[in-house]
Structure formats: structure tokens, C-alpha cells
VOGU-3710 file (C-alpha; in Angstrom, 3 decimals, decimal comma):
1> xxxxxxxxxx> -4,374/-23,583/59,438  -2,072/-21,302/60,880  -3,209/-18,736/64,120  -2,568/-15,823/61,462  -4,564/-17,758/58,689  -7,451/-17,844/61,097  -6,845/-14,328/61,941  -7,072/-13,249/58,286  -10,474/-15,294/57,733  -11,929/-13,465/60,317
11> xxxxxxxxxx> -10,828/-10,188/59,025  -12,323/-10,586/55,736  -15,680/-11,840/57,217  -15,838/-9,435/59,919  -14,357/-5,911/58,323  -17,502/-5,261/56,497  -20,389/-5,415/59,109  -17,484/-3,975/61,637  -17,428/-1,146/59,792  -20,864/-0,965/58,538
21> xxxxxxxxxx> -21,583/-0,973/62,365  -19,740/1,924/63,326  -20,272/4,213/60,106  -16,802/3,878/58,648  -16,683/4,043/55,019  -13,829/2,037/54,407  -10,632/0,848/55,739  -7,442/-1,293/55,723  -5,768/-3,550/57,536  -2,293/-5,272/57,410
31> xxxxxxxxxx> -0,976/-7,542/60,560  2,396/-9,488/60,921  3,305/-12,480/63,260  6,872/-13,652/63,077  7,761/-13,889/59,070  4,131/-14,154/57,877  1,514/-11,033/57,160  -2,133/-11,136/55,965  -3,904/-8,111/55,327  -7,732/-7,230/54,431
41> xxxxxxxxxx> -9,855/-4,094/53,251  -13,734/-3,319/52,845  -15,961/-0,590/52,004  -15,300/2,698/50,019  -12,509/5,621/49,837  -15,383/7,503/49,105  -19,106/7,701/49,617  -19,817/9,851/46,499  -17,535/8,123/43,678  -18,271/4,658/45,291
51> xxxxxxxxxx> -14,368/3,680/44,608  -13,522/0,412/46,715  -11,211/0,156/49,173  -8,778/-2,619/48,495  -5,376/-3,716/50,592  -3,337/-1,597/48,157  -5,524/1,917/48,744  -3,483/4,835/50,344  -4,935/6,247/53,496  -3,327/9,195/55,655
61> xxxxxxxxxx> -1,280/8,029/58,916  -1,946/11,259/60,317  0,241/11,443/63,341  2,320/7,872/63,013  4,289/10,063/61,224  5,433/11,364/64,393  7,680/8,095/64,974  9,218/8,203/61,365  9,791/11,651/62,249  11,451/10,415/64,976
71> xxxxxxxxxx> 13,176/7,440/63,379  14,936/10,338/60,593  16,334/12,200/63,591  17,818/9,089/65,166  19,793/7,709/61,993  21,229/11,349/62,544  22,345/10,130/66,191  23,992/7,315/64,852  25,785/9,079/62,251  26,977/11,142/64,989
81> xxxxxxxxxx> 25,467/14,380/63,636  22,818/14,743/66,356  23,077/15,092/70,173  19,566/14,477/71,763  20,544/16,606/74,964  21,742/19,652/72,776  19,476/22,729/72,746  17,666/23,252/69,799  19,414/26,440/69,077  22,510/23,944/68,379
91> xxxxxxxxxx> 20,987/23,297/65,594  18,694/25,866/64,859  20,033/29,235/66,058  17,202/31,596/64,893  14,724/29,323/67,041  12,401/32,099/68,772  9,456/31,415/70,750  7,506/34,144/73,198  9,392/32,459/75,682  13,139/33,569/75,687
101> xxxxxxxxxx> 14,765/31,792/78,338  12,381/28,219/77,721  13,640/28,962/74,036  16,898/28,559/74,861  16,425/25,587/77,086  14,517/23,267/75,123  16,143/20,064/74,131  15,879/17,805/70,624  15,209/15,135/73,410  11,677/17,069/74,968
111> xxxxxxxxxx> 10,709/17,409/71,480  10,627/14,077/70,636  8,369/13,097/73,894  6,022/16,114/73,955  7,847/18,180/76,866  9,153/20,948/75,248  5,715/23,084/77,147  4,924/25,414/74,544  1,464/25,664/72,756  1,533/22,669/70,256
121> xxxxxxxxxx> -1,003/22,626/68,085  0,112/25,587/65,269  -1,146/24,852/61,784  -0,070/28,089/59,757  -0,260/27,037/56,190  3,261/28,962/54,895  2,928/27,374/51,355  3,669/24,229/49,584  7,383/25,104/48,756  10,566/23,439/50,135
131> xxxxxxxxxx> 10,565/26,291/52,788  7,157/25,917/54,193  9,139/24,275/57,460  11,768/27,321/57,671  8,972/29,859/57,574  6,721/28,072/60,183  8,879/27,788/62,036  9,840/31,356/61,877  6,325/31,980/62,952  6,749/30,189/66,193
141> xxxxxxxxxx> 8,192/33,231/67,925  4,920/34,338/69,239  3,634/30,909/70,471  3,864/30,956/74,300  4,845/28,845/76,631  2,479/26,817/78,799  5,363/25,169/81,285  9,233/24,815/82,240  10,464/22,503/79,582  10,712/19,363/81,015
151> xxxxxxxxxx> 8,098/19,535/83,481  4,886/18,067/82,412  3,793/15,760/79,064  1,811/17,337/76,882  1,515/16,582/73,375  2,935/18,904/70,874  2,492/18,595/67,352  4,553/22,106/66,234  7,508/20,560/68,207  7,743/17,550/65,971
161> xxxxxxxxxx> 7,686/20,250/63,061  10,934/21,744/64,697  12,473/18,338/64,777  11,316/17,927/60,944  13,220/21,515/60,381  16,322/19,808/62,592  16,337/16,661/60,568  15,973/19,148/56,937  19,029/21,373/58,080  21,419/18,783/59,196
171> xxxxxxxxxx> 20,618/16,967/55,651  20,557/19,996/53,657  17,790/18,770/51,637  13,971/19,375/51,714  12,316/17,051/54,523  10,423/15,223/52,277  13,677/14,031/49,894  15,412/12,917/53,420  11,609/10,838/54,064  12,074/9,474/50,108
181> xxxxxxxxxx> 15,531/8,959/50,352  16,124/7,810/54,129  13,245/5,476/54,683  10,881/5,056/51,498  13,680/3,700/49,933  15,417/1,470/51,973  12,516/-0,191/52,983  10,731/-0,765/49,814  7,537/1,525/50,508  6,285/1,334/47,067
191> xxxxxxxxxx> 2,956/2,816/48,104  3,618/5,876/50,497  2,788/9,300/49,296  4,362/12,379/50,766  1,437/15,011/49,298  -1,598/14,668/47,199  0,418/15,098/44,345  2,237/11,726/44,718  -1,015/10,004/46,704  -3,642/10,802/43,388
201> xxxxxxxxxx> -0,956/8,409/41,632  -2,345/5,397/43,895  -6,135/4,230/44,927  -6,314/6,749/48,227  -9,202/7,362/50,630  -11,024/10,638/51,220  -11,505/11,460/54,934  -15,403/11,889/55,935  -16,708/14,103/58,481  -20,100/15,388/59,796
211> xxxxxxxxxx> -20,614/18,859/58,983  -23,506/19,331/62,049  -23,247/17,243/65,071  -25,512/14,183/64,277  -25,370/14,631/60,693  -24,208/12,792/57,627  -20,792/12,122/56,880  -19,769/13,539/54,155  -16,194/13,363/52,037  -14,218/16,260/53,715
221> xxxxxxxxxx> -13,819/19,479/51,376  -9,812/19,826/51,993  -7,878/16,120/51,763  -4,688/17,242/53,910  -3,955/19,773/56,749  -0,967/21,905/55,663  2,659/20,947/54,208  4,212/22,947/56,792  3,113/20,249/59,498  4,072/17,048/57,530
231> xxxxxxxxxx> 6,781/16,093/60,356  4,046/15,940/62,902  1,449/14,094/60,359  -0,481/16,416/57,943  0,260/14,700/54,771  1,997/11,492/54,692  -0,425/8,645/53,283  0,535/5,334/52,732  -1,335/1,599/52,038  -1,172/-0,793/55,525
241> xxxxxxxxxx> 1,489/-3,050/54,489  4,092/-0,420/53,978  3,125/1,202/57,581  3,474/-2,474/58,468  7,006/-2,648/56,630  8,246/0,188/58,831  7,021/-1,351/62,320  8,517/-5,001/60,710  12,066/-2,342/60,681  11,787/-1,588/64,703
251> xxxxxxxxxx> 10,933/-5,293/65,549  14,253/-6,191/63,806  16,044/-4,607/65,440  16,809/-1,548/62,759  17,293/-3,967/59,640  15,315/-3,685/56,372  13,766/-5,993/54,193  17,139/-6,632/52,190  18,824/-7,077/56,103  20,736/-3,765/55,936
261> xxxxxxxxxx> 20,851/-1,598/58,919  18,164/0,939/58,454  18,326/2,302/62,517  21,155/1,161/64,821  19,902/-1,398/67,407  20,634/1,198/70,385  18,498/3,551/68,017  16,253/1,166/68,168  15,844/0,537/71,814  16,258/4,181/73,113
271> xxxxxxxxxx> 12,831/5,301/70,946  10,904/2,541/73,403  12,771/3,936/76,838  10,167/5,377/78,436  11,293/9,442/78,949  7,792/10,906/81,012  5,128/9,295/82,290  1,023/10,738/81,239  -1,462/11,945/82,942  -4,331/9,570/84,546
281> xxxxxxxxxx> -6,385/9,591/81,202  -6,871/5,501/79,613  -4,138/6,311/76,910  -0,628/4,838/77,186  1,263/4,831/80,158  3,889/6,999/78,862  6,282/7,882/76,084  9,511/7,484/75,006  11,109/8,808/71,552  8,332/9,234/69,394
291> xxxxxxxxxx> 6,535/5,855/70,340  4,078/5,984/73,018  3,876/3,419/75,475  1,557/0,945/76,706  2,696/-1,315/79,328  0,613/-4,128/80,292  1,781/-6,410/83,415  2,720/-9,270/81,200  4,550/-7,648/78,151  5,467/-4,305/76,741
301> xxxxxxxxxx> 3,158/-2,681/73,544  4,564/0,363/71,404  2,601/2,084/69,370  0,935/5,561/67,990  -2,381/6,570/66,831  -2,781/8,965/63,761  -5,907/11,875/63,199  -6,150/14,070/60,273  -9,091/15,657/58,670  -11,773/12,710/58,585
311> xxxxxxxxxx> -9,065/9,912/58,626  -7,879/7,876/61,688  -5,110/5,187/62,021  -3,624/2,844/64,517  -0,219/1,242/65,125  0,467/-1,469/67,682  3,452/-3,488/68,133  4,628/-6,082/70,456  8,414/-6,984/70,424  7,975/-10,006/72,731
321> xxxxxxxxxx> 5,992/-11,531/70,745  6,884/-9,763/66,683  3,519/-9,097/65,932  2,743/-5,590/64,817  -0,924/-4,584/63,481  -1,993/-1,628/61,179  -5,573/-0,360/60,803  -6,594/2,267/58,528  -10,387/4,561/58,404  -11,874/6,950/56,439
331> xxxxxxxxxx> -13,977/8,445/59,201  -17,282/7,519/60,882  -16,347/6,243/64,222  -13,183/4,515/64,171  -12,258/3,606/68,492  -14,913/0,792/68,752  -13,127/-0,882/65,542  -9,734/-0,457/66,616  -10,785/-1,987/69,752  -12,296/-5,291/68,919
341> xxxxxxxxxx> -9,692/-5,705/65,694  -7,099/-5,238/68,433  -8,738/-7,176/71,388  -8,804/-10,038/68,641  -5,939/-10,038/66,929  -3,441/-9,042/69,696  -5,064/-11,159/72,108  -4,847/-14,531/69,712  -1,539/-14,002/67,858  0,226/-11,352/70,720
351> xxxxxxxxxx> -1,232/-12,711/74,395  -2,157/-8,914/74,912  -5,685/-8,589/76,795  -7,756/-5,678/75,808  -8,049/-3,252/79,040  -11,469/-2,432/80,528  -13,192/0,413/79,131  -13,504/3,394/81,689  -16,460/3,588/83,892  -18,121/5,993/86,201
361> xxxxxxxxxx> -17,238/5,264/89,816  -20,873/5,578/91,507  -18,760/5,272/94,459  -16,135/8,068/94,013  -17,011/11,890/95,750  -19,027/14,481/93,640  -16,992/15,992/91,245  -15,007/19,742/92,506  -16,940/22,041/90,700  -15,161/25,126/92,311
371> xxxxxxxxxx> -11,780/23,378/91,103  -13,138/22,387/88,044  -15,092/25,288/86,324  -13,769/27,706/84,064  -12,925/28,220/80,690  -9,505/26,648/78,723  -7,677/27,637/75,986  -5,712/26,407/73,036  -5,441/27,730/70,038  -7,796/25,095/68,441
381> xxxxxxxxxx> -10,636/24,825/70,764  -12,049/26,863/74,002  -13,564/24,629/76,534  -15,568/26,207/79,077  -16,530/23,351/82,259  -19,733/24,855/84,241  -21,930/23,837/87,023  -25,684/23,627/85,998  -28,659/24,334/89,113  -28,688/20,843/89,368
391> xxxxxxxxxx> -25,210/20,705/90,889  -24,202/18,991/87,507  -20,729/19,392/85,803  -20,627/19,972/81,942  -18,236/20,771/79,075  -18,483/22,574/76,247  -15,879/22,808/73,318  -15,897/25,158/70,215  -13,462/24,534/67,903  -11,381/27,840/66,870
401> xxxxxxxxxx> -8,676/28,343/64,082  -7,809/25,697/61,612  -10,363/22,894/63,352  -13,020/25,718/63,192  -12,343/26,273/59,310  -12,362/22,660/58,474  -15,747/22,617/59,925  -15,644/20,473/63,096  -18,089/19,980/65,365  -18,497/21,476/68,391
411> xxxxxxxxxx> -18,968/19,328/71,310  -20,923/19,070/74,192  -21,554/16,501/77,574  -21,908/16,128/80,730  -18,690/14,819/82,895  -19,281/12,586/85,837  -16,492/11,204/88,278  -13,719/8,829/87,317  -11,173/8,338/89,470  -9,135/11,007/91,275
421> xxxxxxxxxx> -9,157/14,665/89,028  -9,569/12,674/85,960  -13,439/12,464/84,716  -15,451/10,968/82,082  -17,462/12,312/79,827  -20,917/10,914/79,250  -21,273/11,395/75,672  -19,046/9,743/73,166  -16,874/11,687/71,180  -15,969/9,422/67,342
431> xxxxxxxxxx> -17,569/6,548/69,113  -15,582/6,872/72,737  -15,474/8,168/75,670  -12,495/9,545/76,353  -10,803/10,345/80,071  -9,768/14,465/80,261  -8,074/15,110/83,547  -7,991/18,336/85,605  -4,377/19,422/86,842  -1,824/21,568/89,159
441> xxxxxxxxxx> -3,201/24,658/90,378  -3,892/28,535/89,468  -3,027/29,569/93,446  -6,742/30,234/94,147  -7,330/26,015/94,579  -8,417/25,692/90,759  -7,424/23,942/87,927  -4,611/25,549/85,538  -4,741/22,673/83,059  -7,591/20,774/81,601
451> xxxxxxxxxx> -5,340/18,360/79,961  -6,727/15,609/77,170  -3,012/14,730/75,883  -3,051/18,574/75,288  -2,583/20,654/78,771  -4,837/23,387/77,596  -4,251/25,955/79,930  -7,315/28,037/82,220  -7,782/31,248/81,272  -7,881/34,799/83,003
461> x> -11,066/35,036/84,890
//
């Protein structure tokens, strides 16, 4: 028996109690090792119809569609038809942001590794027509900007909607035809759905969420986010062996299945170039076009994870060794499955040791309270970080805006030190415990930046 063959026995006996363990309804997985793939799936799409989850069900990718995003704008680079170091207004010219000058500065490149600096997380629903992605991003011109372009990561989910708009002009076709026509089908995803209307054709899950912190989950009331965010991962759904067919694409080197040239090779390597380095926070190491990176001292691993409402996926890939894995949830709480699925498959078919969870330091200095407190803003969520009588730091987080109407949780710990400005929170958040670090400076020694991937920026006193 083969290292894969073992590695698919073990999925099948241990996916059930895995997720049974960690309240996830149901998921899929799909892993490849040189020319061979097994895949496996347990539990439900949905805890009220019952409907099983089989290798062939259709979950949401959330933002993994950020590197397909990606991969559409580079088949435009090597048709010639894209520079990555032109200004988005090269292509764009009625691009407007609050921001005049940084509106005119911004790159395609700082779009595709989150450094374009303006507020990223803009979910305006403008419709379900072809021109959902001209009008939102028409309605950028009042998002401001956090930093210089350029200057810091943070990530930015509106500026892979601009690259989506990019990719739609330069094609002259609806983004979703250039998805269909430029990857869908010369791949031979035969179950990848753009919008519900093509995903109710196949088996696909239902996200679940808890509608009170500590409460049931419960199949979400809305299945997607808006259309007008579908380059940045609001819609596209697909089953884990057609994920797995894409990733299969950027181990070889840009071919398809039918050994056609799907991406150039220089394509290819250019998305894994690493283009800005990320804050101190146990996530990759940095990112380069669309993939984020995680280094480890032996090899390199690419990769991306994916959110949407109640539905979380993973992508990991390691060229060294061509083994990519794909797991796909329905909700519950998905980090400590992705973590041992990983740890074991990447470990016995890829070499790739898990890394430590994050700890508290017991030895590190208290935390810098008068640095630290205050209240941050995006346009999702307002975090206020306060000092109690006890000398104790803690965070608070209401969601605002779309995560607000879709009903998420507001969340609540206390953070202890970490290492450095980056702390850890002592309550898990969907089953982690995630690193948020504190950065640069207002010019009265405090914080501007309480940054969690997302530099949310401190607010006027």
C-alpha cells in the first residue's frame, strides 16, 4: 500500500469523529501526491435537511478565489495585455478613491499582495447584473486610505474586486464568462459554480453559524455574500477535486490536464515571489501574487485560506515535493481540523512539520497598556482594547455593517503577552487562538494599527 493509500484510509476513518469533535457539520477533502489523488467526505451540507456530504458536494472557497483571481490577471501578462507596475488608472481611468494622489499611485502589482492601503473590506451589494463590479467599484470613491501604497501589508479584499473589474475590462466580457471560459474550461472543473444559480445544480453545503455566542449552529439565513465581491471570494463554490485540479495547474508548471499551457511558467513562478513580508502574527510569512507564503526552513509551502458566511476552506501546496491538499467545512470550528489533517498528511506524503501553536510567554514584560488601549476601526468591526482595575488587558469586537447584518457574533477576551507588540488572545475565536499585533505609532507613543491581517486603524480619541 502506497503512502497516499494509507493517507486516504485514515481520512475516511478519521473525518467523522474529527469533525464530530470540533462541531463541523460536514466537509471535504481531496489531496494529490505526484500523479495519484484520493479524496474523502463525512457528515451533512446541512443540519436541518440531513443531506450527506459526499466527495462530489460543492462547498464555497471563499477567499481561494483570490489566487484564481490572480491567475486570470496573469494569463493577461502573458498575452501582453497587462503590465503589473502600471497604475490602475491604465486600465481603469474613472478609478476614484477618497484618496486622490494614493488613487493615482496604486499599482495592479499592490493589489494583488494586499498593499494598495486603502480600507479593504467593502461589501456593497450593487445587484446581481453583469455590472455589479463597474458600480462597486464606482462606490469606492469614498473609501479612505489607511497608508502610502506600498508601505505596509494589509489584506484587502475590495482591491482584488478592482483587479476582477481589470481582468472584466481588458476581456470585454462579464468576469464570470472570463472565470467559465479562462479556467473552468481548460481545466475540466466540471463541478465549480460561479452563483447559487449554477451551485443548486450540484449537491452544495450550507454554511452554519451561531446566532448568540455559545449557541447552536444553525444553517446561515443568506448562502453567499454579494456578487459584486466574487473576485475577492463571495460566491465561487466548487467540490475538492476541482480546487485540487487548479493547484495540480501551478505545480505543473501552468499546464492543464490535456498538457496545454493554461499559465506561462514565468506566470507561474512570479505568483510564489514573495512581494511584502507580514506582520509578527502565526500566519504565513509573507505574500507574493495572490498566494500567501509559508516558508518553513526545509522547503517552501503556498497556499490560501478561504471564509465566507459559515463556510471555511484551506489550500496548501508544496512544489518540492507535488503534493497539494484541499479541505472543505460547513462551519463549527474548522482551525483544529485543518491542523491535524495538515500536520498528517503534509507531514507523511510532503516532509512539512506542523509549527508550534502560539503560547503565552510567562516570561515576556506586562503588556503596554498606555500603547495598547483604545478603540479601532474598520468598517466591519470596532474593537475597543481596555485596561481593567486589575491591570488586565482586554478586547472587545462588535461587528458593524455587512458582518453585523449576517448576524455574527461579537467577541470578547482577554489578551496576554506574546512576543514583542504581537499578543494572544486567551479565548479561542472558531476553535483558535489567533496572534493580533499592535503597530507604528499615532505621535503620542500609541498604537495607530491593531492589525489581524487587516491594519484596522485607531481612532480619534
Amino acid at each position: 500500500m502506497s503512502k497516499l493509500d494509507e493517507i486516504a484510509a485514515w481520512l475516511r476513518h478519521r473525518l467523522p469523529d474529527l469533525l464530530a469533535e470540533n462541531q463541523v457539520p460536514g466537509a471535504a477533502v481531496a489531496v494529490c501526491a505526484g500523479d495519484g489523488t484520493a479524496d474523502a467526505a463525512a457528515g451533512v451540507l446541512n443540519t436541518v435537511t440531513g443531506v450527506e456530504a459526499t466527495a462530489d458536494s460543492l462547498f464555497q472557497i471563499g477567499s481561494i478565489t483570490k489566487v484564481l483571481t490572480t491567475t486570470l490577471a496573469m494569463q493577461l501578462v502573458d498575452e501582453g495585455r497587462l503590465d503589473l507596475d502600471a497604475p490602475v488608472r491604465a486600465y481603469l481611468p474613472g478609478f476614484v478613491i477618497a484618496d486622490e494622489r494614493a488613487a493615482g499611485r496604486i499599482t495592479v502589482r499592490q493589489l494583488m499582495c494586499h498593499v494598495a492601503g486603502f480600507e479593504g473590506d467593502i461589501f456593497t451589494d450593487t445587484g446581481k447584473g453583469d455590472d455589479c463590479l463597474e458600480k462597486y467599484v464606482d462606490l469606492l470613491r469614498e473609501v479612505p486610505q489607511l497608508f502610502e501604497p506600498g508601505e505596509m501589508f494589509s489584506y484587502n479584499n475590495a482591491g482584488f474586486c478592482v483587479l476582477g473589474r481589470i481582468v472584466e475590462v481588458v476581456r470585454g466580457r462579464p468576469f464570470d464568462d472570463c472565470m467559465r471560459a479562462h479556467l473552468f474550461e481548460p481545466l475540466g472543473l466540471t463541478h465549480a459554480a460561479n452563483d447559487p444559480y449554477d451551485a443548486i445544480l450540484h449537491r452544495a453545503a450550507v454554511g452554519h453559524i451561531e446566532q448568540e455566542p455559545g449557541g447552536p449552529l444553525e444553517p446561515t439565513r443568506v448562502w453567499a455574500l454579494a456578487r459584486s465581491n466574487a473576485p475577492a471570494g463571495s460566491m465561487l463554490a466548487m467540490r475538492a477535486r476541482d480546487l485540487l485540479a487548479f493547484a495540480r495547474m501551478h505545480l505543473a508548471g501552468g499546464l492543464g490536464p490535456d498538457g496545454r499551457a493554461v499559465l506561462s511558467q514565468e506566470s507561474v513562478r512570479a505568483m510564489r515571489q514573495p512581494q511584502v513580508t507580514q506582520p509578527d502574527l502565526d500566519q504565513g510569512t509573507g505574500w507574493g501574487l495572490g498566494w500567501e507564503l509559508f516558508h518553513r526552513p526545509d522547503r517552501a509551502v503556498f497556499g490560501h485560506d478561504g471564509n465566507t458566511i459559515g463556510q471555511s476552506a484551506f489550500l496548501r501546496v508544496v512544489p518540492e515535493r507535488d503534493v497539494a491538499l484541499v479541505i472543505l467545512t460547513n462551519g463549527g470550528s474548522p482551525k483544529p481540523v485543518f491542523r491535524e489533517l495538515a500536520g498528517r498528511v503534509l507531514g507523511e506524503l510532503a516532509g512539512v512539520e506542523p509549527g508550534e501553536a502560539p503560547r503565552p510567554d510567562p516570561a515576556a514584560p506586562p503588556l503596554n497598556a498606555a500603547r495598547y488601549a483604545g478603540t479601532y476601526l474598520s468598517s466591519t468591526s470596532r474593537t475597543t482594547v481596555s485596561r481593567d482595575a486589575e491591570g488586565r488587558l482586554w478586547l472587545d469586537r462588535v461587528p458593524l455593517g455587512v458582518t453585523a447584518d449576517l448576524d455574527e457574533a461579537p467577541y470578547r477576551t482577554e489578551l496576554v503577552a506574546w512576543r514583542g507588540d504581537s499578543v494572544l488572545p486567551t479565548e479561542p475565536e472558531r476553535g483558535v487562538r489567533a496572534p493580533l499585533a499592535f503597530l507604528g505609532d499615532d505621535g503620542q507613543g500609541r498604537a495607530l494599527y491593531l492589525h489581524t491581517g487587516r491594519a484596522d486603524r485607531r481612532a480619534p480619541a
